[in-house]
C-alpha positions in Angstrom: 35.9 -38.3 -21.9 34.8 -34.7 -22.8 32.6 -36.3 -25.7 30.6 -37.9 -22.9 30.8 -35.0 -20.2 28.0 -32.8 -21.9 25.4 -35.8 -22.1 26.2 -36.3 -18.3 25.7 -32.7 -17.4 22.1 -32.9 -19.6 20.9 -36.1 -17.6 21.9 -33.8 -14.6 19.6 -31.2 -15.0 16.9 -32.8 -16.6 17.0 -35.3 -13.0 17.0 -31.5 -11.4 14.1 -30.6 -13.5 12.2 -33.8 -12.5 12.3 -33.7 -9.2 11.8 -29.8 -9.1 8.5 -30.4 -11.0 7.5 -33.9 -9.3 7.6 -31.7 -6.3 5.5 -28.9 -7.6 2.8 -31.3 -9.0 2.4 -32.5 -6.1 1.6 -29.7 -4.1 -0.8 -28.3 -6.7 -2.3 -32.0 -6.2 -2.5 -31.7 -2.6 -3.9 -28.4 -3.0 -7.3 -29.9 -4.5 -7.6 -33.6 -3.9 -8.5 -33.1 0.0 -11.3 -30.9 -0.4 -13.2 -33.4 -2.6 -13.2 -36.0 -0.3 -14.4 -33.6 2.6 -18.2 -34.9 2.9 -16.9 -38.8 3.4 -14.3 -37.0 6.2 -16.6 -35.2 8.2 -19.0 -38.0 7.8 -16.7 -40.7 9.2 -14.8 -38.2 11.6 -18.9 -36.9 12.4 -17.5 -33.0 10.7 -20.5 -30.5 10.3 -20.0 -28.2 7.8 -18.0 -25.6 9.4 -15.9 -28.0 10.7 -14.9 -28.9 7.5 -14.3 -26.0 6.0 -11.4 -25.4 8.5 -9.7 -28.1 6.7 -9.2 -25.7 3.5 -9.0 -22.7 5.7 -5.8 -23.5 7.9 -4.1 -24.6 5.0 -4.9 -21.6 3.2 -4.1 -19.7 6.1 -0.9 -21.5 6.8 0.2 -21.5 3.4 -0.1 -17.9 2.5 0.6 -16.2 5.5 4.3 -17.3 5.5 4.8 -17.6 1.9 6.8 -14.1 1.0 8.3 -14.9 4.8 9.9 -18.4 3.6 11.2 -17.0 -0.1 13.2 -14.8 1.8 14.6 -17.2 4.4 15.7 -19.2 1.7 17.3 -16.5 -0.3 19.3 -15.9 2.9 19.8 -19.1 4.4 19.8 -21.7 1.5 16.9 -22.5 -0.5 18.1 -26.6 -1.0 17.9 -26.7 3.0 14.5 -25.2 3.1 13.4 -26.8 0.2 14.3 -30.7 2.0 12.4 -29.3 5.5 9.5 -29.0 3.4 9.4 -31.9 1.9 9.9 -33.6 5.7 7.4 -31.9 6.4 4.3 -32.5 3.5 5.3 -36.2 4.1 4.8 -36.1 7.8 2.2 -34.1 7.6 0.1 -36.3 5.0 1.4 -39.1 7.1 -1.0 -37.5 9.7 -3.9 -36.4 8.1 -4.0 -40.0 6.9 -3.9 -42.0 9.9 -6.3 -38.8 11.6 -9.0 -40.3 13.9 -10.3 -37.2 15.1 -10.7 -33.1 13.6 -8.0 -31.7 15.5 -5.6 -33.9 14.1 -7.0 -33.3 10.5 -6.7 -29.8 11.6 -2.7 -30.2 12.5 -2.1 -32.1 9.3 -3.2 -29.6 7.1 -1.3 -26.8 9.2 1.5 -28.8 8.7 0.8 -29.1 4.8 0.0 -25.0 4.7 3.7 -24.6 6.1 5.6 -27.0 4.1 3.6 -25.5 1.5 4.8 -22.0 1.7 8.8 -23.2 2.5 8.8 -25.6 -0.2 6.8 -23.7 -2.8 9.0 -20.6 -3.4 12.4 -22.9 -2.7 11.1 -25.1 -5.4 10.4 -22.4 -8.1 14.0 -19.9 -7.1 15.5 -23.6 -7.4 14.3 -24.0 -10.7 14.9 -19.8 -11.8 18.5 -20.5 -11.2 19.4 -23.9 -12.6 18.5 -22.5 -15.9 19.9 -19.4 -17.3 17.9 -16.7 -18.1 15.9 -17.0 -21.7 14.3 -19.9 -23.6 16.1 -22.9 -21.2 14.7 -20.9 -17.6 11.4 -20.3 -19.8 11.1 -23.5 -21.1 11.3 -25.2 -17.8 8.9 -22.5 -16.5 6.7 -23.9 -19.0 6.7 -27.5 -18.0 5.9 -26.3 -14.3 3.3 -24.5 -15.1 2.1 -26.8 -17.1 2.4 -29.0 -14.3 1.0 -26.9 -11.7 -2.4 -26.8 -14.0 -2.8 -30.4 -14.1 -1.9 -30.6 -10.6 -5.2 -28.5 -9.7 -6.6 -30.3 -12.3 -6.0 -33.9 -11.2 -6.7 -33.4 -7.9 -10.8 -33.1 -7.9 -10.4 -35.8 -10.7 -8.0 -38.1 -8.6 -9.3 -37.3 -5.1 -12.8 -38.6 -6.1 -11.8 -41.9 -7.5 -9.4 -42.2 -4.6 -12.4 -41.7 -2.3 -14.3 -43.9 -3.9 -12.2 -46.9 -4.5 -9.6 -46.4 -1.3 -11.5 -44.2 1.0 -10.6 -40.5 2.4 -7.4 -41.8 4.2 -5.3 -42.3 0.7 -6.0 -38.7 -0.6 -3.7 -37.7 2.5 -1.6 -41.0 2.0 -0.7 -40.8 -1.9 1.6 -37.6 -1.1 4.1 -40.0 1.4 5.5 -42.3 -1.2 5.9 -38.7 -3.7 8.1 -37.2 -0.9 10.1 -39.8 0.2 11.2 -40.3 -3.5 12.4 -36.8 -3.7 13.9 -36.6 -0.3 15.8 -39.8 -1.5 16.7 -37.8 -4.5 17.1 -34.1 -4.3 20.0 -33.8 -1.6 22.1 -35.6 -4.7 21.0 -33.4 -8.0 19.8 -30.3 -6.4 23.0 -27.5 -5.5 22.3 -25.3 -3.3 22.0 -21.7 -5.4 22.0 -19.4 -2.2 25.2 -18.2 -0.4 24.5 -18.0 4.0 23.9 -14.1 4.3 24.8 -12.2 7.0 22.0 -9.3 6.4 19.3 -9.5 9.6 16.0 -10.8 8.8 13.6 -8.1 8.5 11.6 -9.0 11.7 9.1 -6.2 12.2 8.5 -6.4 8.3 8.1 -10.5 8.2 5.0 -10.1 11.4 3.9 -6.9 9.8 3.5 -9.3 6.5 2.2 -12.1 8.2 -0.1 -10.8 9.8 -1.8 -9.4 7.0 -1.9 -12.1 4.7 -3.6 -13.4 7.8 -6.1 -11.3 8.0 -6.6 -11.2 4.5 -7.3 -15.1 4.0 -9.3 -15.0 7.0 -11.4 -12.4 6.4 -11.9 -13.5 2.8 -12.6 -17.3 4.0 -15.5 -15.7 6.2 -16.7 -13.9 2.9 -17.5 -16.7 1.2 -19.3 -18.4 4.3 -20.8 -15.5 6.3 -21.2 -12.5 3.1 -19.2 -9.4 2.7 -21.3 -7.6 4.9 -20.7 -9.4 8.0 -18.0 -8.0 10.4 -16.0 -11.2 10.5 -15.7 -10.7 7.4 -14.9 -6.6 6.7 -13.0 -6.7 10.1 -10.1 -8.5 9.3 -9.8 -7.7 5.5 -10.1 -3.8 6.6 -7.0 -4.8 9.3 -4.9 -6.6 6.7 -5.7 -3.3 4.3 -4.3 -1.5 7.0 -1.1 -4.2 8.2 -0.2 -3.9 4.4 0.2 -0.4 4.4 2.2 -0.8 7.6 4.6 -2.9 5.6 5.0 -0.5 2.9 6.6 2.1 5.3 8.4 -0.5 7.6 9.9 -1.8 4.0 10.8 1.6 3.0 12.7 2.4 5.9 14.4 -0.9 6.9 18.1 -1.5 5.9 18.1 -5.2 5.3 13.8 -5.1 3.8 12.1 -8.3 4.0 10.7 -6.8 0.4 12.6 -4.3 -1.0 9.7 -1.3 -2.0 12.1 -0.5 -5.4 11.5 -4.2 -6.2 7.8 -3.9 -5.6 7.3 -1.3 -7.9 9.0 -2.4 -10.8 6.5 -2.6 -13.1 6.9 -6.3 -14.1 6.7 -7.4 -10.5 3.3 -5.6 -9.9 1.7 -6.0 -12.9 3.0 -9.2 -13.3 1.5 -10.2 -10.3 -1.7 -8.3 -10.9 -1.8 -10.5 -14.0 -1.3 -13.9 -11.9 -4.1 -12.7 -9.5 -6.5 -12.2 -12.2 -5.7 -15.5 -13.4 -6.2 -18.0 -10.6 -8.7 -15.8 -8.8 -11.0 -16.1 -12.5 -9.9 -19.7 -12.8 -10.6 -21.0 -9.2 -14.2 -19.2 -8.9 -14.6 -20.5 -12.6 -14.4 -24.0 -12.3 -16.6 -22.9 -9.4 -19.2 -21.6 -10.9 -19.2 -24.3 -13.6 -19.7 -27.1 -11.2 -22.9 -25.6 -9.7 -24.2 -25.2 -13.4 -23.2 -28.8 -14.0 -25.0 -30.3 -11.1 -27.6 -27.9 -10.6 -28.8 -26.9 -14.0 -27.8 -29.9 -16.0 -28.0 -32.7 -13.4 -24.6 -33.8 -14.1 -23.3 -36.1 -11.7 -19.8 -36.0 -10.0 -18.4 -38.4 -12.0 -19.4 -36.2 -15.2 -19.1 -33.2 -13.4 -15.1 -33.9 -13.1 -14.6 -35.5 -16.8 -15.8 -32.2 -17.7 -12.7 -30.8 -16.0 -10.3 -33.4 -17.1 -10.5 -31.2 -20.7 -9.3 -28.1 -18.4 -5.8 -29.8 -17.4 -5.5 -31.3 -21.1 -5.7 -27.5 -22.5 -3.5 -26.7 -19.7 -0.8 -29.1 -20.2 -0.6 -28.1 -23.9 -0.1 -24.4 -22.5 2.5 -25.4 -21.1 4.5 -27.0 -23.6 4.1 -24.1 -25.4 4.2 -21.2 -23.6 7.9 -20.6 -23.7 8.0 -20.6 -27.5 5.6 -18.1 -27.6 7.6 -16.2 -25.0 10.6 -16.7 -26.8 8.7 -15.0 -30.0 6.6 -12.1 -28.1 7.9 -11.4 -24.8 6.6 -12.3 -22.0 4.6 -8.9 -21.7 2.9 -10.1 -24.7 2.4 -13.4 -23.7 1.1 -11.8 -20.5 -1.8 -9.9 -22.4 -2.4 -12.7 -24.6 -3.2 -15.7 -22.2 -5.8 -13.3 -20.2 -7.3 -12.2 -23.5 -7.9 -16.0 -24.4 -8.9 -17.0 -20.3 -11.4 -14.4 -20.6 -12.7 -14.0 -23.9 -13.3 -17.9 -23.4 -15.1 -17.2 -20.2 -18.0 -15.3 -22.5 -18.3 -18.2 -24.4 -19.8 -19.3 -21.3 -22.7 -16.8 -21.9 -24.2 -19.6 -24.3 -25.1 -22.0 -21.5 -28.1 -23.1 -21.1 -30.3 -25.7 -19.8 -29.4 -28.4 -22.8 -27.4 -31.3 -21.8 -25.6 -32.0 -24.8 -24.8 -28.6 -26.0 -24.6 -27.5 -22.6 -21.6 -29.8 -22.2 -19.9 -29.6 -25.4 -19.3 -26.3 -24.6 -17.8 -26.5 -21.3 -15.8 -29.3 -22.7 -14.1 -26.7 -25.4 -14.3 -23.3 -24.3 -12.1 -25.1 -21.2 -9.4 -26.5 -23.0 -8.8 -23.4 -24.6 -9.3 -21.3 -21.7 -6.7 -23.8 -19.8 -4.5 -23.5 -22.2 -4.7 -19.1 -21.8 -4.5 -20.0 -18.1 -1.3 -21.5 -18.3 0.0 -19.3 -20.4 -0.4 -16.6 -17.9 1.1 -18.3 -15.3 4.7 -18.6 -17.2 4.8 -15.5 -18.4 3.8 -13.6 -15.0 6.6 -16.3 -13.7 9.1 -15.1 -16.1 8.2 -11.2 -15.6 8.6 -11.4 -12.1 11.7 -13.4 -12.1 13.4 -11.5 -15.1 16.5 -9.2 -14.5 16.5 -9.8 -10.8 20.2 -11.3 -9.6 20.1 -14.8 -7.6 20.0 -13.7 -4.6 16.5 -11.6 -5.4 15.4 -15.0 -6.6 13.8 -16.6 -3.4 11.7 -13.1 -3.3 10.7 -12.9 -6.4 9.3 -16.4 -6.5 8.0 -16.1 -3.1 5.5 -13.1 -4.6 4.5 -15.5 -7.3 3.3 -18.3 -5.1 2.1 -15.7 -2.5 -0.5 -14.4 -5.3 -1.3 -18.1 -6.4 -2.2 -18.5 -2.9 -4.3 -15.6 -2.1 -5.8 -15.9 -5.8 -7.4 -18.8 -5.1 -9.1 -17.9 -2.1 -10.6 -14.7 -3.4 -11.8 -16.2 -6.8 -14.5 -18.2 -5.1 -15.9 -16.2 -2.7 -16.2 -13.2 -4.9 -17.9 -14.4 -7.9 -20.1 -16.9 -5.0 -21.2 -13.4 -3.9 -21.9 -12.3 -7.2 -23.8 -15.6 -8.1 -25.9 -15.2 -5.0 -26.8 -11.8 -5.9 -28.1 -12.5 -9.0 -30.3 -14.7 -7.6 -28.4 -18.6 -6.6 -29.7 -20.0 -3.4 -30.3 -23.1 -1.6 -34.0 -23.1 -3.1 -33.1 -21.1 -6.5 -34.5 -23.0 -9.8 -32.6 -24.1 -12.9 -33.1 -20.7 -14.6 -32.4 -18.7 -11.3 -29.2 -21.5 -10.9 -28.4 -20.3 -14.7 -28.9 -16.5 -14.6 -26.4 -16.5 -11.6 -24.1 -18.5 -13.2 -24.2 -15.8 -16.5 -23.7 -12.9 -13.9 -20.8 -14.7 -12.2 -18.9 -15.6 -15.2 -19.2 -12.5 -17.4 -17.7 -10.6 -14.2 -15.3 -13.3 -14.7 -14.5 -12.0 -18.0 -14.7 -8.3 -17.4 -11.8 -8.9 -14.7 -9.6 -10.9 -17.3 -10.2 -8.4 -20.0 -9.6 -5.3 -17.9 -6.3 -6.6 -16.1 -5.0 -7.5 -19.2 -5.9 -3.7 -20.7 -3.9 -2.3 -17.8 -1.3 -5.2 -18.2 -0.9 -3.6 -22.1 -1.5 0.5 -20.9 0.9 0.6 -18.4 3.8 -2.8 -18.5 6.4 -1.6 -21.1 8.8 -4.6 -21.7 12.1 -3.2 -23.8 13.1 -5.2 -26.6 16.3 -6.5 -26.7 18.0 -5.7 -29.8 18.9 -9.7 -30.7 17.1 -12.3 -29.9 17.7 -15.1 -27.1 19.6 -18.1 -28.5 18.0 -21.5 -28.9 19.7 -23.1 -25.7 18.7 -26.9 -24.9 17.2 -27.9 -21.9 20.2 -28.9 -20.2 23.3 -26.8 -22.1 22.8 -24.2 -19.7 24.5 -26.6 -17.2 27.7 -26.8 -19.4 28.6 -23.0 -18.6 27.7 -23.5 -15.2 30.1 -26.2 -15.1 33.0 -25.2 -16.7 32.3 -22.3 -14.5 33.1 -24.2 -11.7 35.7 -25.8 -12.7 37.5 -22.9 -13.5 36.8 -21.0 -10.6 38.2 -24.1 -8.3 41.2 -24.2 -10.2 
């Protein structure tokens, strides 16, 4: 009998690990696959075009402004619980948007997605922080979900156009139903709950301060991208949500039970951790943005292409991945840190070489994205395990709450930002090829710049100490031995 009991306990945790990650992959899917089939939605539901861009914009919205709000709730209240209301909730939600007839209701879906989005999201990853113990098992997990996370983003323009085309709009709302009833079926029998009910008072005026700001941010940085920096519904609310985050620094710093606590905020690998993960999917979002207009506009490529071209991007990625925590477990995750946002941008100047030449045009989309993918992801698990290193359980939910926070926010400033900075240098409705091109150059070595500055700062300023021995090689799985015996013991 004990023979076997090790075996059982690895099937455990790698059936925690699945359904941890199925869910995760599925809410980087449903991140992306809607907003490719918006045209066919607004011309069946008669959408204009802002209209439609309210479907991204609530989720966004939704999603980030209760993010940080929901990682702490679960830290206090139980992250399994919150993590199943979530779930509930994507389902119904997608449920919704599918059978939609009319905006509103496309509206209400997606604000129904944004929320499940930002309860499930940071449940999901403190879920996954403490089912593996710190070092190469918790990194190499990290490294399959960011791996997955990638090909999420990835799959979802890919998947969402053939779904559109072959099922129509309703099944890129409908495919996520089937995904969550699985792992509602599932998860309330592998997943233990890894928060103890707290008694400490939510940090009220800090979680509306917080809100509110995030808010204001998305908003105003929504409007950006549609209406221009200049225009007041743009600076309006970003300048408010400059000034409600500042109000949250001294609410924090003063509360006894802190929604964020400020000493965890300025840990150095919790902000420049996160400063990393900004960098990352900001540059990556506005990238694969920026790429598409040189695709279509310049080259002529056509959507089908346009998203092959991409397919290379979640290949690259998934390979990160897989090997991320191996090169964590050799350089640190400091290291790694520096290193994935040296490759994402030195890859991005690679870009500089584009011009108007099919072939070669193409070829070198085709590599310098696989191997800026794989830099992506790379980024992603190390800023994952910076910010979640050294912090007890019960800092968990926050710490992974910051991390999805920034993925959210991250990718709605990367494409309004370097759209400005295309449209500055000359990309309009009426622009030429070499006009199309020359803002496509501008935008993408900014790209670079970004990347390769962030990750100067990341090296100036983030000392990691070494650790005099290095982590043991622990399976995928072992972890769960301890933890049981553990139990055992303690019942006893």
């Amino acid at each position: 009998m004990a023979q076997t009991q090790p075996a059982t306990l690895e099937r455990r945790g790698t059936i925690v690990l699945v359904v941890l990650l199925a869910a995760q992959f599925m809410f980087a899917l449903d991140f992306s696959i809607v907003t490719v089939a918006l045209p066919v939605i607004g011309a069946d539901l008669g959408m204009g075009p802002g209209q439609l861009s309210w479907i991204v914009t609530l989720f966004a919205l939704s999603a980030a402004g209760l993010m940080l709000l929901m990682g702490r709730i679960g830290d206090y209240y139980g992250r399994k619980k919150l993590f199943l209301i979530g779930m509930a909730l994507l389902t119904i939600g997608s449920f919704i948007g599918g059978v939609a007839t009319e905006p509103n209701v496309v509206y209400a879906a997606r604000v129904l997605q944004g929320i499940a989005t930002a309860i499930t999201t940071p449940s999901a990853l403190a879920l996954l922080t403490t089912s593996f113990a710190e070092g190469p098992a918790r990194n190499r997990a990290l490294g399959l979900n960011g791996a997955l996370l990638s090909l999420g983003f990835a799959a979802g323009s890919v998947l969402g156009g053939v779904l559109t085309e072959l099922l129509g709009w309703r099944f890129t709302f409908f495919i996520n139903v089937p995904v969550g009833l699985a792992v509602l079926a599932i998860a309330p029998f592998v997943i233990r709950e890894s928060s103890e009910p707290s008694r400490k008072k939510l940090d009220v005026p800090g979680a509306i301060t917080l809100s509110l700001a995030l808010l204001a941010l998305v908003y105003g940085l929504t409007q950006a991208g549609e209406t221009g920096w200049a225009a007041p519904l743009a600076l309006g609310p970003i300048a408010a949500a400059m000034l409600l985050l500042l109000a949250f620094w001294f609410i924090e710093s003063r509360s006894p039970h802190p929604l964020a606590a400020v000493t965890i905020l300025k840990r150095p690998s919790v902000a420049l951790g996160n400063l990393g993960g900004l960098a990352t999917f900001a540059m990556e979002s506005g990238k694969v943005f920026l790429l598409t207009i040189y695709l279509q506009q310049v080259l002529g490529a056509s959507p089908l292409l346009t998203g092959i071209a991409f397919t290379v991007l979640g290949a690259g990625a998934f390979t990160g991945g897989m090997l991320a925590a191996r090169i964590i477990n050799k350089l640190g995750a400091r290291n790694t840190l520096v290193l994935g946002l040296l490759i994402q941008g030195g890859t991005a100047l690679a870009f500089l070489a584009l011009g108007q030449n099919f072939a070669a045009g193409y070829a070198i989309i085709l590599v310098a994205t696989a191997l800026g993918g794989f830099g992506h992801v790379m980024v992603i698990v190390s800023y994952t395990v910076a910010v979640t290193s050294g912090l007890p359980d019960e800092e968990q939910g926050l710490a992974t709450g910051l991390t999805a926070m920034t993925q959210q926010v991250a990718f709605t400033l990367g494409t309004p930002v370097l759209a400005a900075v295309a449209i500055a240098a000359g990309v309009s409705a009426t622009a030429s090829p070499d006009q199309y091109l020359g803002g496509v150059h501008t935008g993408l070595l900014v790209n670079s710049l970004v990347l390769l500055v962030v990750a100067g700062l990341i090296a100036a300023f983030y000392r990691q100490p070494r650790t005099a021995t290095p982590a043991p090689t622990v399976p995928v799985g072992a972890e769960h031995d301890d933890a049981e015996r553990d139990e055992q013991v303690t019942a006893r």
